[in-house]
Every structure is written in structure tokens, then in C-alpha cells.
FILOZA-458896 format. One line per 2 residues: number of its first residue (from 0); their letters; for each residue x, y negated, z negated of N, C-alpha, C. Coordinates in nm, 3 decimals. Each point is the difference from the previous one (the first is absolute). Example, Ala and Ser with C-alpha at 12.3 -4.5 7.8 and 13.67 -1.06 7.14 Angstrom:
FILOZA-458896
0	as	1.319 0.569 -0.780 -0.089 -0.119 0.000 0.090 -0.120 0.000  -0.035 -0.105 0.072 0.082 -0.119 -0.006 -0.077 -0.109 -0.073;
***
This chain:
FILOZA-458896
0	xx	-1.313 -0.156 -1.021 0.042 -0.137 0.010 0.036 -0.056 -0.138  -0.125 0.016 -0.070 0.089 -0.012 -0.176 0.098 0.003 -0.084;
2	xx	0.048 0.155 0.037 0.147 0.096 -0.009 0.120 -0.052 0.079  -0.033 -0.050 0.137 0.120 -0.066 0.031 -0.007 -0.116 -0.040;
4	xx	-0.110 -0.125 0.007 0.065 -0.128 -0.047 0.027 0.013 -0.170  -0.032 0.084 -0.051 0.037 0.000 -0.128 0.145 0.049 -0.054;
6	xx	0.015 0.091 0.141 0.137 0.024 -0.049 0.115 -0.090 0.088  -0.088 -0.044 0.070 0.124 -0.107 0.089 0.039 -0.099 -0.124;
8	xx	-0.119 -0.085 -0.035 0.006 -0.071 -0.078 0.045 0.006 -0.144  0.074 0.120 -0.069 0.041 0.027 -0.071 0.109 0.061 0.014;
10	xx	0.092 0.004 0.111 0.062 0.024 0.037 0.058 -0.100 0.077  -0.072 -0.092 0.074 0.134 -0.116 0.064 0.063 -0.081 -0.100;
12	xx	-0.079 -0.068 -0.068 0.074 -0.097 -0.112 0.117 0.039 -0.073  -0.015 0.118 -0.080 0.092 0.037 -0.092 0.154 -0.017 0.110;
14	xx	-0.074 0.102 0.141 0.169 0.041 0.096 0.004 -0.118 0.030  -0.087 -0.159 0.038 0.083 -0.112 0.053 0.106 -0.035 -0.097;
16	xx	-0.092 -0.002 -0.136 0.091 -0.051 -0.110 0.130 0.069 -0.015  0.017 0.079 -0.008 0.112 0.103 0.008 0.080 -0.076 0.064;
18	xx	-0.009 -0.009 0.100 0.045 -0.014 0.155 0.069 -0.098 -0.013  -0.057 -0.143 -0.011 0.011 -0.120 -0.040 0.063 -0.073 -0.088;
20	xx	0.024 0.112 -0.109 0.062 -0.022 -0.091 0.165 0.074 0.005  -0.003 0.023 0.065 0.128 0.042 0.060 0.095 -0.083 0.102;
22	xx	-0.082 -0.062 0.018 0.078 -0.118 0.109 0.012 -0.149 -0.017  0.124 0.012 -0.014 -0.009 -0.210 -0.062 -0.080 -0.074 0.073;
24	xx	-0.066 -0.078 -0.088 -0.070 -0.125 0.038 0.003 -0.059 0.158  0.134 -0.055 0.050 -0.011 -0.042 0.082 -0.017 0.117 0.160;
26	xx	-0.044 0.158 -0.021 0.024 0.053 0.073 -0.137 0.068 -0.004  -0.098 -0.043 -0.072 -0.131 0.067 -0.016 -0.099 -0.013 0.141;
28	xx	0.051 -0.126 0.016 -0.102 -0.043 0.169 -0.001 0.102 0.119  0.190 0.043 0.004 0.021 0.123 0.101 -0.025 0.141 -0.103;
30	xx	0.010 0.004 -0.105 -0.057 0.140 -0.026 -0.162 0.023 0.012  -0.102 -0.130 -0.035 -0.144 0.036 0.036 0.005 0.007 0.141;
32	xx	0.066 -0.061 0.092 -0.032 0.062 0.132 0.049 0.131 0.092  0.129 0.012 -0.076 0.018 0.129 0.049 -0.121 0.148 -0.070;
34	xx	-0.011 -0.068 -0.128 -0.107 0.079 -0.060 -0.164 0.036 0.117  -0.031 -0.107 0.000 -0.130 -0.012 0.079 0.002 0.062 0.155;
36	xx	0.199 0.006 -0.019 0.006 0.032 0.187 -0.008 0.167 0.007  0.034 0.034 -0.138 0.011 0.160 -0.035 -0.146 0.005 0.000;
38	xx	-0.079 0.009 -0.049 -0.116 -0.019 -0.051 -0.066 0.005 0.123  -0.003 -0.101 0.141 -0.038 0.023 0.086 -0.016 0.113 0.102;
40	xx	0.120 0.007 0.013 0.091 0.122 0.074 -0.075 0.135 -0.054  0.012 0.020 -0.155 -0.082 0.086 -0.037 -0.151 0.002 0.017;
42	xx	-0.044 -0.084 0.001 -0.158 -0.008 0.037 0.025 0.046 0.149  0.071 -0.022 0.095 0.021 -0.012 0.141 0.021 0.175 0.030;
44	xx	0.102 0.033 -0.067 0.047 0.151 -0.018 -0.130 0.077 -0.035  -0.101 0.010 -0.069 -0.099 0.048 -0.098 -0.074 0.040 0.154;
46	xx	-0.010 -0.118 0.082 -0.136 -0.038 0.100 0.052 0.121 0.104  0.135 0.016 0.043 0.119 0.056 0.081 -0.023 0.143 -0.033;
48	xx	-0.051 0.034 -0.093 0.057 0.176 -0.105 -0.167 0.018 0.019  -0.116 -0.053 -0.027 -0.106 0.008 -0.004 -0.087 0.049 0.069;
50	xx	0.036 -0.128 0.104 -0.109 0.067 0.165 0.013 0.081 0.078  0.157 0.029 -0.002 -0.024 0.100 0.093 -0.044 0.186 -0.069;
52	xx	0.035 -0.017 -0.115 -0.032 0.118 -0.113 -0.159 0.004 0.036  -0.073 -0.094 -0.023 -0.173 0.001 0.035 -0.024 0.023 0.113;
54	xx	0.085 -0.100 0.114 -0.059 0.088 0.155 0.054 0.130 0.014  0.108 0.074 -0.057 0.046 0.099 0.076 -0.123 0.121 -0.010;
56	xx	-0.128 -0.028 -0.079 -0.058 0.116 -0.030 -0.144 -0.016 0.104  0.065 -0.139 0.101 -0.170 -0.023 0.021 0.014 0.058 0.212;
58	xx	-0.085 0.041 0.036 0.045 0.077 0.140 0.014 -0.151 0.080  0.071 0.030 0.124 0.060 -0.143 0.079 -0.147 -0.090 0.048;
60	xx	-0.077 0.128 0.047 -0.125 -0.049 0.070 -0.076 -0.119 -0.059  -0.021 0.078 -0.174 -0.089 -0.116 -0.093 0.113 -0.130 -0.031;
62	xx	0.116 0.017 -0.021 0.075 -0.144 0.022 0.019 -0.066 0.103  -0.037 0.022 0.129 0.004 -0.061 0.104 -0.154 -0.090 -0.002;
64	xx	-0.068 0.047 -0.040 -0.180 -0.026 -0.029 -0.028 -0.082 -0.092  0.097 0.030 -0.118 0.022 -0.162 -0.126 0.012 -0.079 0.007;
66	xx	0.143 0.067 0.071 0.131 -0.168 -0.008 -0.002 -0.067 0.161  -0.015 0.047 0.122 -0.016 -0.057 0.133 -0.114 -0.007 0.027;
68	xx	-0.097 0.069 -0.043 -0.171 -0.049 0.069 -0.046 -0.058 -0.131  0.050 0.014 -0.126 -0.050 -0.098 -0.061 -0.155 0.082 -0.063;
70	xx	-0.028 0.107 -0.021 -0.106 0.084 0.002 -0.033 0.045 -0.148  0.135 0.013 -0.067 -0.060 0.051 -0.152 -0.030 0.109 -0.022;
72	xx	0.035 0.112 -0.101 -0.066 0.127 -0.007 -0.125 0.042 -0.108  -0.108 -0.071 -0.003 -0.099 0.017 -0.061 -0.065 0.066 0.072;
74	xx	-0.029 0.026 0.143 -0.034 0.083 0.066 0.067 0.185 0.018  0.121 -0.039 -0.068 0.103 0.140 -0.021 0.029 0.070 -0.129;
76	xx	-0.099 0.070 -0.045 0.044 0.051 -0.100 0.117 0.114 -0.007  0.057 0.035 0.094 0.078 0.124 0.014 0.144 -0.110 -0.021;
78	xx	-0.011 -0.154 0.060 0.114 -0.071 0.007 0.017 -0.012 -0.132  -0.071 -0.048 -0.088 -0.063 -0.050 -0.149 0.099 0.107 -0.076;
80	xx	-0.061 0.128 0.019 0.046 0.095 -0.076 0.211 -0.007 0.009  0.033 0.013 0.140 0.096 0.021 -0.013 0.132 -0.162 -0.028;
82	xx	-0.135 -0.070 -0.021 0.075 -0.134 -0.019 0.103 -0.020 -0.167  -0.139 0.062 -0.059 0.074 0.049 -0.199 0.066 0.072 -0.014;
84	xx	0.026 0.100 0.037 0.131 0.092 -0.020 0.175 -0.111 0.022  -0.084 -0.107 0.095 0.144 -0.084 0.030 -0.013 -0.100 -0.060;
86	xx	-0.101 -0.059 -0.045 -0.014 -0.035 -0.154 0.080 0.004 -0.097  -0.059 0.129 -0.038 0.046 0.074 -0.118 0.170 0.040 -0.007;
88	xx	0.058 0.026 0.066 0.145 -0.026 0.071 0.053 -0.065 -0.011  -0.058 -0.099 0.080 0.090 -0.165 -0.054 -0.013 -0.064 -0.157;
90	xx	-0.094 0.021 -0.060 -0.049 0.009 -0.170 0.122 0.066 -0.067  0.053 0.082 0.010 0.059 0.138 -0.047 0.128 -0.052 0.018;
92	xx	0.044 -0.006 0.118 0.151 -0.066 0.054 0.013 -0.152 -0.103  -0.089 -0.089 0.014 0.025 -0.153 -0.058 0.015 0.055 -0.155;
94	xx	-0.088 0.114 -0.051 0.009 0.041 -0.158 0.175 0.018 0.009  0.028 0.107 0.079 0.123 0.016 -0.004 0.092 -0.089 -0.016;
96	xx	-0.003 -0.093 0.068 0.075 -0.125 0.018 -0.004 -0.087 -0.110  -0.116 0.000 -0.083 -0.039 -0.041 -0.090 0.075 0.016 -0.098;
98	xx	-0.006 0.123 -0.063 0.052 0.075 -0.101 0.177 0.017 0.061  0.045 0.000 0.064 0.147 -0.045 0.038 0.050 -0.154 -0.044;
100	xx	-0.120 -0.086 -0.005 0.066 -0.149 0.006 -0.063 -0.002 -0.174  -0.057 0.110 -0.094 -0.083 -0.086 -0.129 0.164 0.080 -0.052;
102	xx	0.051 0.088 0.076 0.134 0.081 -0.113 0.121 -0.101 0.014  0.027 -0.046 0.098 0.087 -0.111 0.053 -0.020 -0.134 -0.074;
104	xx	-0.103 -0.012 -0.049 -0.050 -0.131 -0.064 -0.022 0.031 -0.178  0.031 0.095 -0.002 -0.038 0.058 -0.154 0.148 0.037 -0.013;
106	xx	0.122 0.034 0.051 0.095 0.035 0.046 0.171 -0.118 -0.023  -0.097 -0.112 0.042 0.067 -0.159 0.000 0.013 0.002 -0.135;
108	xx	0.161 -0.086 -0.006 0.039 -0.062 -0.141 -0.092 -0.086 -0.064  0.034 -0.001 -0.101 -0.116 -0.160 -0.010 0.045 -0.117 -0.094;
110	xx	-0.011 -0.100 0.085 0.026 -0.117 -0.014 -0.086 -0.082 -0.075  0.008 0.035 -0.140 -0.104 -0.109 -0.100 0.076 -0.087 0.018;
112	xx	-0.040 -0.165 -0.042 0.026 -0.170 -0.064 0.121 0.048 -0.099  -0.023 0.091 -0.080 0.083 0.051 -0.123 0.127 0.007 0.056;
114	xx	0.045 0.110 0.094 0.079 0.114 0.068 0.094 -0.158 0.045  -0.057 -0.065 0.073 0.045 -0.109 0.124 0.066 -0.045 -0.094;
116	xx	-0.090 -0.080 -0.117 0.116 -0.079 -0.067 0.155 0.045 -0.062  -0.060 0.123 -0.045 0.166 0.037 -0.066 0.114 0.021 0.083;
118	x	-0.014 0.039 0.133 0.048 0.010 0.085 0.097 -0.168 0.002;
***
């Protein structure tokens, strides 16, 4: 939890600024919202790529026993076990995804205060 808000947080500001600074004044209102709408979508996408990577490792029986009876697998250690492997999967895939969007973002021109003005 550290590692990500630390790197969220060191990482959103600089890209809003970026961002922001690229778009005249009177057009910043629709670029923070299309921003936030990306931003969503991606949080939305993340949830989409995730769960089903974690259930695909878990047998139908113990997800029928979770998620419709409402039952929980603390009583299942065999469910337990094969629950982390889909875990660990979805961990691995988001790294991936990860490291695709830090080259893309390391990748971008860059738009210092400096750059803008001479322009």
C-alpha cells in the first residue's frame, strides 16, 4: 500500500501538470474531466482484467458457496490455496501493464514552462 500510494502520488502531479500545461487556459475544465474520465475507465478496466484472472483458478463449487450462499472460504483451505496462484496472475499481468504505461510515460515529449514559452 506504501509503494503504490507513493508512487501514485509521485507520479500523478508531475503527469497532471504536464497535461495541463499543454492546454490553454480556457480549455483546462474539459481536459481535467476527460482526464478523470480516463482515469476512471482505467480504474474500471483494472477491476474487468482482475477478477476474472483470480476466479479462473478457484473450482465452480467453492464460488458458488462465496459469492451465492454467501459462505466464505475459511472453512476451505484447498479453495485458499488455489485462490493465490490467481492472485499472483493478476499481480504479474497489472506489473505488465504497469511497466507498458511507466515506458509510454517516460517515452512522452516534455513540456517544461521553458519549452511552452519559446514556442
Amino acid at each position: 500500500m506504501i509503494l503504490m500510494g507513493g508512487g501514485s502520488g509521485l507520479f500523478t502531479s508531475p503527469n497532471v501538470n504536464a497535461l495541463m500545461s499543454t492546454v490553454p487556459p480556457q480549455q483546462r475544465g474539459t481536459a481535467s474531466g476527460i482526464n478523470t474520465m480516463v482515469g476512471n475507465t482505467g480504474q474500471m478496466l483494472s477491476i474487468a482484467i482482475a477478477v476474472p484472472l483470480v476466479l479462473s483458478r478457484i473450482p465452480e463449487d467453492v464460488m458458488f458457496k462465496v459469492f451465492l450462499y454467501g459462505g466464505g472460504m475459511g472453512d476451505l483451505p484447498d479453495a485458499l490455496r488455489a485462490f493465490e496462484p490467481g492472485l499472483h496472475q493478476a499481480f504479474l499481468v497489472s506489473f505488465g501493464i504497469t511497466v507498458v504505461a511507466v515506458l509510454a510515460s517516460a517515452l512522452r515529449p516534455s513540456h517544461s514552462p521553458r519549452e511552452m514559452a519559446v514556442r
